[in-house]
C-alpha positions in Angstrom: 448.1 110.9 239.2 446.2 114.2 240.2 443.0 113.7 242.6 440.3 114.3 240.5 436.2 113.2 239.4 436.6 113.2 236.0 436.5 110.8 234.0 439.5 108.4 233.9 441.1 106.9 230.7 443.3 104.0 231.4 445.2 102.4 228.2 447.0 98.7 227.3 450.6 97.8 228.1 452.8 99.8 225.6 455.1 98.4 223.3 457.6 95.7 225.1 455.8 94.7 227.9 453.5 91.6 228.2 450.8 91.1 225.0 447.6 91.4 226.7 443.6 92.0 225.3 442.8 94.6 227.3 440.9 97.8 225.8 440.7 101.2 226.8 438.7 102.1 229.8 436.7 104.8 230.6 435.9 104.8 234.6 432.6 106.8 235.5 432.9 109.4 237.6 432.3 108.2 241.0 435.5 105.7 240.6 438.8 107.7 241.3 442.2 106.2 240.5 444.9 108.0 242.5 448.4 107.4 243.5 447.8 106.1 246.7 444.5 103.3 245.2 441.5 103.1 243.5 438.8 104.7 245.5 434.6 105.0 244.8 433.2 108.2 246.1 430.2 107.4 247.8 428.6 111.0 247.7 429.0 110.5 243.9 427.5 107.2 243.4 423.8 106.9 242.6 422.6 103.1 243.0 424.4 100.3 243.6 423.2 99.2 239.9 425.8 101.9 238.6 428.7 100.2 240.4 428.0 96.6 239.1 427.9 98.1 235.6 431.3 99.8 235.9 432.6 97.1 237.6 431.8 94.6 234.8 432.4 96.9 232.4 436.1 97.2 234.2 436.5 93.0 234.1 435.4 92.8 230.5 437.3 95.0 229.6 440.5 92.5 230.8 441.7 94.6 233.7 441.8 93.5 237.1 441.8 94.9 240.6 445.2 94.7 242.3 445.2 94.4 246.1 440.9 94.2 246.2 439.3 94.7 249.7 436.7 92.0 248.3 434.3 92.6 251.0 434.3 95.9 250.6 433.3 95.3 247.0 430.6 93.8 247.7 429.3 96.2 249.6 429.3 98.5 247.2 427.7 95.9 244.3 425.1 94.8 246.9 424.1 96.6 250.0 425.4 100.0 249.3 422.4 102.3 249.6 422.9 106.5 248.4 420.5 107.6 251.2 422.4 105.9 254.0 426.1 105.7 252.8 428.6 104.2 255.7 431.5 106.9 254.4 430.7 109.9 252.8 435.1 110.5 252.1 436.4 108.5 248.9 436.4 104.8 249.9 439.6 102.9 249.1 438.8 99.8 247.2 442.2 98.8 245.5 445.6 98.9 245.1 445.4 99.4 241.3 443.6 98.4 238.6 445.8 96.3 236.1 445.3 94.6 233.3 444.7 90.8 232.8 447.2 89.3 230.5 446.2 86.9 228.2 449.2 84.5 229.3 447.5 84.6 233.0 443.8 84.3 232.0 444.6 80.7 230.5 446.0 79.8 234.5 442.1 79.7 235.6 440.7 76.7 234.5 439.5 74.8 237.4 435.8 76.1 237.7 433.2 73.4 239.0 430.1 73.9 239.7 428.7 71.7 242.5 425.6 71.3 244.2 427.0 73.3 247.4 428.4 76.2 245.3 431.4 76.6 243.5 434.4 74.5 243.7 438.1 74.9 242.0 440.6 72.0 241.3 444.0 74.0 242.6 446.8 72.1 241.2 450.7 72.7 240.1 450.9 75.7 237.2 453.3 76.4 235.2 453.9 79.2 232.5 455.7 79.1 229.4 457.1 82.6 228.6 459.1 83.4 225.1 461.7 85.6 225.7 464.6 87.0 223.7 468.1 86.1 224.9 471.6 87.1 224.4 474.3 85.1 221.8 477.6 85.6 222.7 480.9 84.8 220.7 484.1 86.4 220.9 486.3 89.1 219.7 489.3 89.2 218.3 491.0 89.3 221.9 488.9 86.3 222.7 486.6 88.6 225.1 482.9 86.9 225.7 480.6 89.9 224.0 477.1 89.3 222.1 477.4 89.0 218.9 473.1 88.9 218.4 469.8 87.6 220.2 467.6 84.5 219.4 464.2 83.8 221.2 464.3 80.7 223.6 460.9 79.6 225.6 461.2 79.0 229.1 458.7 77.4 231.0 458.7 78.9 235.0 456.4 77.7 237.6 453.5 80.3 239.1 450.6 80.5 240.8 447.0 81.9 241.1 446.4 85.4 242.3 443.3 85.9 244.3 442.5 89.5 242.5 442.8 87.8 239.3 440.7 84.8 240.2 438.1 87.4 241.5 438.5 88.6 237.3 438.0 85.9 236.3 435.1 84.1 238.3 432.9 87.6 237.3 433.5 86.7 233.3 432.2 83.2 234.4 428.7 84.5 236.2 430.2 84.1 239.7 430.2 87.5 240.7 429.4 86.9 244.5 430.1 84.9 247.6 433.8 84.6 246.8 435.5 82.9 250.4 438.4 85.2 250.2 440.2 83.5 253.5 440.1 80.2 252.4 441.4 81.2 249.0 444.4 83.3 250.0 445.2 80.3 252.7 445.2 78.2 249.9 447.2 79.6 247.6 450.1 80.7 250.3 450.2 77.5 251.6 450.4 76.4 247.6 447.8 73.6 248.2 446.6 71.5 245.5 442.9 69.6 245.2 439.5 70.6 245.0 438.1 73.4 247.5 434.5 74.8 247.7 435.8 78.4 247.1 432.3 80.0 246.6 428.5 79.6 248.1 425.4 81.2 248.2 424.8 83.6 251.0 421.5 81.7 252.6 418.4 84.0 253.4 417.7 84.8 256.9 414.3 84.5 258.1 412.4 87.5 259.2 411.4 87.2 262.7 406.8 87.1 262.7 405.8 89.7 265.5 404.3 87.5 268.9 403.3 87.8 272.2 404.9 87.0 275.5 403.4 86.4 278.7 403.6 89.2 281.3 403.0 86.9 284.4 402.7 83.9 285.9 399.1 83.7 286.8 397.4 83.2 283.4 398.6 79.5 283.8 396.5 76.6 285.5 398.1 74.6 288.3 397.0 71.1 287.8 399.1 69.8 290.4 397.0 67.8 293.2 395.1 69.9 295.2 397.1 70.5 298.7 394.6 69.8 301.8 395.2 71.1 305.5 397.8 68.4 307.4 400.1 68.1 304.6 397.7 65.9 302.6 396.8 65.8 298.7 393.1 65.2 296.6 394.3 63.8 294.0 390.8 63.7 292.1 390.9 67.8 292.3 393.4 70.3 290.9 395.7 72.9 292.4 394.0 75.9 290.2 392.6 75.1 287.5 390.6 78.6 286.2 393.1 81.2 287.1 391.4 84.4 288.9 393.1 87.9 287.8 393.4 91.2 289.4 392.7 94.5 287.3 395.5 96.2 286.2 397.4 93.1 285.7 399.9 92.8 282.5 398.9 89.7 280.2 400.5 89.8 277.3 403.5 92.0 275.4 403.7 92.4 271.9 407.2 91.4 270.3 407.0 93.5 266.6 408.2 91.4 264.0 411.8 92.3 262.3 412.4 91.7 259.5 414.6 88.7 257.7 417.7 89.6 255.3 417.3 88.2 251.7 420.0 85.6 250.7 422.1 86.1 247.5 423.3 83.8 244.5 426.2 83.5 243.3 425.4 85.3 240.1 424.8 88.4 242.6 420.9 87.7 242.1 418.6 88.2 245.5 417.2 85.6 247.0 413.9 87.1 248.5 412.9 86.2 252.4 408.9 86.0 253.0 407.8 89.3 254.9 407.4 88.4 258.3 403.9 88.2 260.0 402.2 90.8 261.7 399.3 91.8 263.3 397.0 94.0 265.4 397.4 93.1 269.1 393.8 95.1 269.0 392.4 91.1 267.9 393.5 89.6 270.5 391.9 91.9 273.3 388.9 90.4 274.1 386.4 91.7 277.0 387.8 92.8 280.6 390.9 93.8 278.5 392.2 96.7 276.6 395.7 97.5 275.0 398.2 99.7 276.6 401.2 101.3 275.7 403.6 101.8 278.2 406.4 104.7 278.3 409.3 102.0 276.4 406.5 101.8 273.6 405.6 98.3 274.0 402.3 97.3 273.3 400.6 95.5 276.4 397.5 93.6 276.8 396.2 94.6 280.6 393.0 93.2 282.4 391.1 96.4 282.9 389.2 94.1 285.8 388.4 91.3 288.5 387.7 88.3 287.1 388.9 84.8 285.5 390.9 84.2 282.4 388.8 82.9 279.3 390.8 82.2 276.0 388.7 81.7 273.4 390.4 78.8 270.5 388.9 79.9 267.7 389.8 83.8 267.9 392.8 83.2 270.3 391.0 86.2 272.2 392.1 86.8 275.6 389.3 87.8 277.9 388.4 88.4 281.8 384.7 87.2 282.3 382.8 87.5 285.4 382.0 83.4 284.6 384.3 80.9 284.7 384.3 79.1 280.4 385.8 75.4 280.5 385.8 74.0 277.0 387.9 70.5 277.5 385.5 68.7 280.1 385.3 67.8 283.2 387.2 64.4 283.4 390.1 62.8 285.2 392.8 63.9 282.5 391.1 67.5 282.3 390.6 68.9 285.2 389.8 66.5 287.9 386.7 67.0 290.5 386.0 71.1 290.5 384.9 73.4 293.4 384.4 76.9 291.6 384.8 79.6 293.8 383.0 81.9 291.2 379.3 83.0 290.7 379.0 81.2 287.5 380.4 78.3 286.0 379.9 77.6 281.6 381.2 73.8 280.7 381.1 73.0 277.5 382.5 70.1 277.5 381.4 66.6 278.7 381.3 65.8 282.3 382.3 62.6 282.9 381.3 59.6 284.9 382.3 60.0 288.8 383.5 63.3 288.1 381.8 65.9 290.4 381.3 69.9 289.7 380.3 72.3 292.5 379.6 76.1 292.0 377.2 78.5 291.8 375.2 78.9 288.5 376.2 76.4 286.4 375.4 75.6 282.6 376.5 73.0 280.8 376.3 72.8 277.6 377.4 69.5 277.1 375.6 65.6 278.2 376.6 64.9 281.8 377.3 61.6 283.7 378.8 62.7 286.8 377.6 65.2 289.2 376.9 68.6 289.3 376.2 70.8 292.8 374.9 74.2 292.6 375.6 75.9 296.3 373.2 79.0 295.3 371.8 80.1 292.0 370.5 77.6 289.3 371.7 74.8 287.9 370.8 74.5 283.7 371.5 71.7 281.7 371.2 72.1 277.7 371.4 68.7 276.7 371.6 65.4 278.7 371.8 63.7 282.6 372.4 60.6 282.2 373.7 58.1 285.0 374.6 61.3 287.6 373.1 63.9 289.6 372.8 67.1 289.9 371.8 68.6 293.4 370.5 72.3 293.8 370.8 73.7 297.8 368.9 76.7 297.0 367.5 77.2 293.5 365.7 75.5 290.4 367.2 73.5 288.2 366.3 72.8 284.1 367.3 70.3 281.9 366.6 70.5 278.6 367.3 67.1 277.3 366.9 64.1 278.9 367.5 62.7 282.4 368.1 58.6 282.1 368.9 56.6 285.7 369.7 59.7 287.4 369.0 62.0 290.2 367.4 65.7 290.3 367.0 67.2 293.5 366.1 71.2 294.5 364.3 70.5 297.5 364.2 74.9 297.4 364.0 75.0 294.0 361.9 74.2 291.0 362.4 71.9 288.9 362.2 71.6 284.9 362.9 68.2 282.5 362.0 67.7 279.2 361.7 64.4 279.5 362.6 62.1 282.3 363.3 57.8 282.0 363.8 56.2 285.4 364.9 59.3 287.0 364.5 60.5 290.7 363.2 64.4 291.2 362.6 65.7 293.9 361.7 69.9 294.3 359.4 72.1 295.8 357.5 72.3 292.5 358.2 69.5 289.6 357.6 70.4 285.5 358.1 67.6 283.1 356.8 67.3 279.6 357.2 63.0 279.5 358.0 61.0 282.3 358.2 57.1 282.3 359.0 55.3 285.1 360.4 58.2 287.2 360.2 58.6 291.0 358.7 62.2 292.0 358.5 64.1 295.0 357.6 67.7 295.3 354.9 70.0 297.2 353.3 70.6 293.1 354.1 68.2 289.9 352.9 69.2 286.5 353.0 66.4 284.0 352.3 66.5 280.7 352.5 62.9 280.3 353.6 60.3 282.9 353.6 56.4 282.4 354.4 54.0 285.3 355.6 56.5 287.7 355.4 57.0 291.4 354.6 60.4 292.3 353.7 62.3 295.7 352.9 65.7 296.0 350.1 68.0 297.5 348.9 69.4 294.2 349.1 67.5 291.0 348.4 68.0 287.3 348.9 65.5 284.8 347.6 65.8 281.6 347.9 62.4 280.6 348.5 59.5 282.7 349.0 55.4 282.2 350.8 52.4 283.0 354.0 51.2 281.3 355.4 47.8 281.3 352.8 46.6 283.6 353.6 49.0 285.8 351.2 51.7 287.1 350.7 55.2 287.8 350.9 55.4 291.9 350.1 59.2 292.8 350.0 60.1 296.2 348.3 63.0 297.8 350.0 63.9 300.9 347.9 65.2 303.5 348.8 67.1 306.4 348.5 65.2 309.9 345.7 67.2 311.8 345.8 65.1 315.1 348.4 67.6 316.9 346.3 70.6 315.9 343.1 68.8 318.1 345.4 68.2 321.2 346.9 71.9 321.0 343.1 73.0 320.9 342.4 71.2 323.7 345.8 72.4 325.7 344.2 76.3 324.7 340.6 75.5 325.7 342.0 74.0 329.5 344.0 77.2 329.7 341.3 79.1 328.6 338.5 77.6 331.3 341.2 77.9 334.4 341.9 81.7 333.2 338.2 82.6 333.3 337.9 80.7 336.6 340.9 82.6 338.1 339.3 85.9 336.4 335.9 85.6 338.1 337.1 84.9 341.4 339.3 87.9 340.9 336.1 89.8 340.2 334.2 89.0 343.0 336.7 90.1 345.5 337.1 93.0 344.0 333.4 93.7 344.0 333.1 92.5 347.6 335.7 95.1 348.7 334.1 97.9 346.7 331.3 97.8 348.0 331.4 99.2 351.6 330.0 102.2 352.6 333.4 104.2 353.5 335.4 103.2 350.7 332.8 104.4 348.5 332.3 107.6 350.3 335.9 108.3 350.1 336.2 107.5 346.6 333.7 109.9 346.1 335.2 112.5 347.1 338.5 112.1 345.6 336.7 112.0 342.2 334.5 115.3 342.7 337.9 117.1 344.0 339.9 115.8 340.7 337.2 116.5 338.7 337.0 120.4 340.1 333.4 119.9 341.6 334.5 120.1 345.6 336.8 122.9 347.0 337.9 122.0 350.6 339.4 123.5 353.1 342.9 123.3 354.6 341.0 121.4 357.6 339.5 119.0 355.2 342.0 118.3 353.2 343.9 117.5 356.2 340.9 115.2 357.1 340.8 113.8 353.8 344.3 112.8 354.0 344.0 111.4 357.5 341.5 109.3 355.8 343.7 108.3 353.1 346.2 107.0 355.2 343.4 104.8 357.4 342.3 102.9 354.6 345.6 102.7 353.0 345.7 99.0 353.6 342.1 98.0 351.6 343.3 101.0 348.6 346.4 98.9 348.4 344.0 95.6 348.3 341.8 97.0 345.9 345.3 98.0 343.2 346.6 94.6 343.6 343.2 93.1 342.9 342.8 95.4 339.5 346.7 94.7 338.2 346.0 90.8 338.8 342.5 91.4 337.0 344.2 93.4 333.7 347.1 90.3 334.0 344.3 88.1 333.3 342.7 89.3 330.8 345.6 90.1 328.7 346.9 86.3 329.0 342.8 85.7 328.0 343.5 87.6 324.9 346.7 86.0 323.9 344.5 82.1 324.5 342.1 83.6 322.0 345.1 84.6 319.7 346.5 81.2 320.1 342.8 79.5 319.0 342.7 82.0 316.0 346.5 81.2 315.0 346.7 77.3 315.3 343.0 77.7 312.9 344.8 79.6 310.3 347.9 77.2 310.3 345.3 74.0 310.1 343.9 76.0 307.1 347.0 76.6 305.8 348.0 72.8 306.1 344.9 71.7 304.3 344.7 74.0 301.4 345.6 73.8 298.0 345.7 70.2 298.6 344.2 68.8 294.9 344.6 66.1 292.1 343.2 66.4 288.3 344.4 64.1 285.7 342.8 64.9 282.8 343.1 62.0 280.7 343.4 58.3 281.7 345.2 56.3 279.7 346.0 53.0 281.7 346.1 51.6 285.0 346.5 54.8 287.3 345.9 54.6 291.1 345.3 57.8 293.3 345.9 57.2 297.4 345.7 60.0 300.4 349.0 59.2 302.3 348.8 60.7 305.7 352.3 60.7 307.7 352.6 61.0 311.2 353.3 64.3 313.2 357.8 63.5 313.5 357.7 60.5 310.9 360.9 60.9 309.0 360.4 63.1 305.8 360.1 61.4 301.9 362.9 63.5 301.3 365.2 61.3 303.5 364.0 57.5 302.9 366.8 56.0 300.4 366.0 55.5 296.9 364.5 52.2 297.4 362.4 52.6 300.4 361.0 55.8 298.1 359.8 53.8 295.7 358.2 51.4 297.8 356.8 54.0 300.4 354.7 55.5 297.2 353.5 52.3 295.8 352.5 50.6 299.4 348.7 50.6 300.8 348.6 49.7 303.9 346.9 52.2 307.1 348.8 55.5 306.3 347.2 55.7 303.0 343.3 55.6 301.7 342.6 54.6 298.1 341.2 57.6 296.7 340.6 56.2 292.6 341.8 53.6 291.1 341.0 52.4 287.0 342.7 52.5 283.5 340.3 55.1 281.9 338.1 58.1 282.3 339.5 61.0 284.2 340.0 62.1 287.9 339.7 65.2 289.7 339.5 65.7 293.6 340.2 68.5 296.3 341.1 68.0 299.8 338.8 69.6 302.4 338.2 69.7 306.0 335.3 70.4 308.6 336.8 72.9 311.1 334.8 74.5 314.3 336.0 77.4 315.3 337.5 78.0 319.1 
């Protein structure tokens, strides 16, 4: 048959060959039927809905292909896309394309439909064929010769032909998914049973575009903390706030791919959900940007210094200059912490026994361990209850409550908004309510206090009273002035012997002075450096001669002036001494004062004087603080003492000068 793209015509069996129900057929022009097979010319097909409908078209028709590359076929129904053909050449496909006899077709009957796909019940076939054949007789001679023809049937056995079956499956809807080496095995080893012959092709997922981590030290180390020796802390962790370096890669994009769709086996798609994607942008929070680097991946890269902060809710990745805990601060979270940052944000609960130390810290959460500041402020946004927290050099602010715990910024300030059975002790001490608290500070500002013990040098309270029976004890500390008398007295003893040792000075210098040839000489040597006296080379000489006779008493006279300047300037320093040690007794006396501007119960005011060396409040023990501020004994002086009115005093002193 000539090589051509027209149209091809292909007829039924002629006259004496097999009945069969097969009609013309008209293949379209992309379908090529040629001595050597049945090809498709890609370049001429548009869509791979054009060869489904010639191919069904073909099978309806009751032809078959003979010798089918069934995978091939496929291709072509399913996956064959015009823009990106595999071949551009004609494409062989078949042998042949014959036609399905009618006696055949009735051979495929075992089509079930199972839950898995399709299966076929192969058994024994047999096909019953009428055919003419000979009579024979004889001749006259008695030679065997036919003498006319009768039709017999014969019944043969057969089998199924895979090409056929493939016929056949399409008229029943199964027009896909064919498993063409199980059914060729099948037949050639001339099984018999019930096969799966047919399934579904199952969708494969699409693959959702992620990110994967770039290094190692965006991940805590909760191990035990390793100590010097060899030893462990169990009650701290290895690392738990990662610190990163600019320029460090965090994160790579993986780009999503996409899934292929499954098919029936009616040829229908079976779609695949388009995978997920997204803009690595949202995830880049501050300290970060995204990079692309020269094999086109997207990258996430810290941009500078600082530690790692992943936010839950936005699954942003960030470097902050302060360290963001979100869990807690417990035994199962992170252990006991010491931050090397500059500022440390929990916002979780610390827990009892657990211990934080840093610099700056906010929590945002109650606390009921211990927090340490080593520099910078400690602030506290909602509770202290049962802990501590210790500043070593700035204020500290709570803005809840503080319940059976400790405050302490003995260089700080510090703020409560209301305090129950606390101990605070700061340099200066603001508290809206206070009940039952222990206070120490150098100036406490109360709005309201009831039963507490407080000591300071100034005090405010705006509203004071018992509670539970238990008074207000306030005392005013007051400097201890006895070491600034015996220092006077020290400077006024140096002072006397100095003027003593001065005025015998004086006198011996006077004494010496005062004869007649010192002065004359003297004299003279001022009127010469002055200009006044010109002498001659024979007085000069004289004058020199002179000079070197009283050489001895000139000499006395220098000494006696040095030793008189010595004196005076040690004088001057004694009177600088007097005039210091008056300022600093100033100094420890002032701004010592007490104003409590309502009384509302029983409220006691003392002066508590400690002795020059006595230990300071700041290091008695909880206990002996409490009792130190509520005691009366010869250190302290009852300065007012009743459950109403109001109170106001100012410390003074009588001071003479030196």
């Amino acid at each position: 048959m000539p090589n051509t793209t027209e149209p091809s015509t292909i007829r039924p069996a002629e006259p004496g060959q097999a009945s069969d129900h097969s009609q013309p057929l008209t293949l379209p022009h992309f379908l090529q039927i040629r001595s050597d097979g049945f090809f498709v010319l890609p370049d001429a097909l548009g869509s791979a809905s054009d060869f489904r409908q010639a191919i069904d078209h073909l099978f309806s028709a009751g032809y078959y292909l003979y010798g089918l590359d069934y995978d091939l076929l496929c291709h072509y129904l399913y996956d064959f896309d015009p823009a990106h053909p595999t071949v551009t050449q004609p494409h062989y496909i078949a042998q042949c394309v014959l036609p399905f006899l009618a006696e055949r077709q009735v051979l495929y009957r075992g089509l079930v439909r199972a839950e898995a796909g399709i299966e076929y019940l192969f058994e024994q076939l047999y096909l019953t064929q009428t055919v003419e054949v000979p009579v024979y007789g004889r001749d006259a001679s008695g030679q065997a010769i036919v003498v006319g023809r009768r039709e017999e049937i014969q019944t043969i056995v057969t089998q199924l032909e895979f090409d056929e079956l493939v016929a056949f499956m399409w008229r029943q809807g199964v027009r896909f998914g064919l498993h063409q080496a199980v059914i060729k095995s099948i037949l050639e080893q001339h099984k018999t049973g019930r096969y799966l012959i047919a399934t579904p092709r199952a969708p494969v997922p699409g693959v959702d575009a992620g990110v994967q981590e770039q290094t190692a030290e965006i991940h805590r180390d909760d191990h035990p903390r390793k100590l010097a020796g060899g030893r462990v802390d169990l009650t701290q962790f290895q690392n738990r706030y990662p610190q990163i370096k600019a320029r460090t890669v965090l994160l790579m994009k993986t780009p999503c791919r996409p899934g292929r769709p499954g098919r029936t086996l009616s040829g229908g798609i079976i779609h695949v959900p388009e995978p997920f994607d997204f803009d690595l942008g949202t995830l880049a929070g501050s300290g970060t940007e995204v990079q692309i680097d020269k094999e086109g991946h997207e990258l996430i890269v810290a941009i500078r210094d600082g530690f790692l902060n992943i936010d839950g809710e936005t699954n942003q990745i960030s470097i902050v200059d302060k360290i963001i805990g979100r869990e807690g601060v417990s035994v199962r979270t992170t252990g006991d912490l010491a931050l090397q940052g500059d500022e440390y944000e929990e916002h979780g609960e610390v827990q009892e026994r657990r211990t934080v130390t840093g610099k700056n810290l906010t929590m945002l959460n109650n606390v009921y361990g211990t927090v340490r500041s080593t520099g910078g402020r400690i602030l506290l946004k909602q509770n202290l209850v049962g802990g501590a927290a210790h500043n070593d050099a700035g204020p500290i602010c709570v803005e809840g409550l503080v319940s059976n715990a400790q405050v302490r910024a003995e260089q700080g300030e510090v703020t409560i908004a209301r305090a129950e059975n606390a101990i605070v002790i700061g340099q200066r001490v603001n508290i809206v309510e206070a009940k039952s608290c222990t206070i120490l500070a150098d100036e406490v500002d109360i709005q309201q206090a009831s039963g507490c013990a407080i000591a300071a040098k100034q005090v405010h309270i705006g509203k004071a009273g018992a509670r539970a029976d238990q008074e207000t004890a306030i005392c005013m500390l007051l400097p201890d002035l006895s070491g600034f008398g015996r220092r006077l007295e020290a400077i006024q003893q140096q002072e006397q012997e100095g003027l003593h040792k001065l005025e015998t000075v004086k006198k011996a210098l006077a004494l010496l002075t005062q004869e007649d040839e010192l002065k004359r000489y003297f004299g003279i040597v001022a009127r010469v450096k002055k200009g006044e006296l010109q002498l001659s080379p024979e007085q000069q000489a004289s004058l020199k001669r002179k000079s070197e006779q009283l050489a001895p008493k000139i000499k006395q006279i220098s000494q006696l002036n040095a030793g008189m300047r010595t004196m005076q300037d040690a004088q001057s320093f004694v009177r600088a001494q007097a005039e210091e040690l008056a300022k600093a007794r100033e100094a420890a006396a002032a701004g010592i004062q007490c104003k409590l501007e309502e009384i509302t119960g029983e409220t006691v005011v003392r002066a508590l004087t400690l002795p020059s060396g006595a230990p300071g409040l700041s290091t008695l023990s909880v206990e002996a603080l409490r009792t130190r501020l509520r005691t009366s004994d010869a250190q302290t002086k009852t300065l007012f003492s009743d459950q109403n009115g109001c109170f106001s005093w100012q410390y003074s002193i009588r001071f003479t000068p030196l």
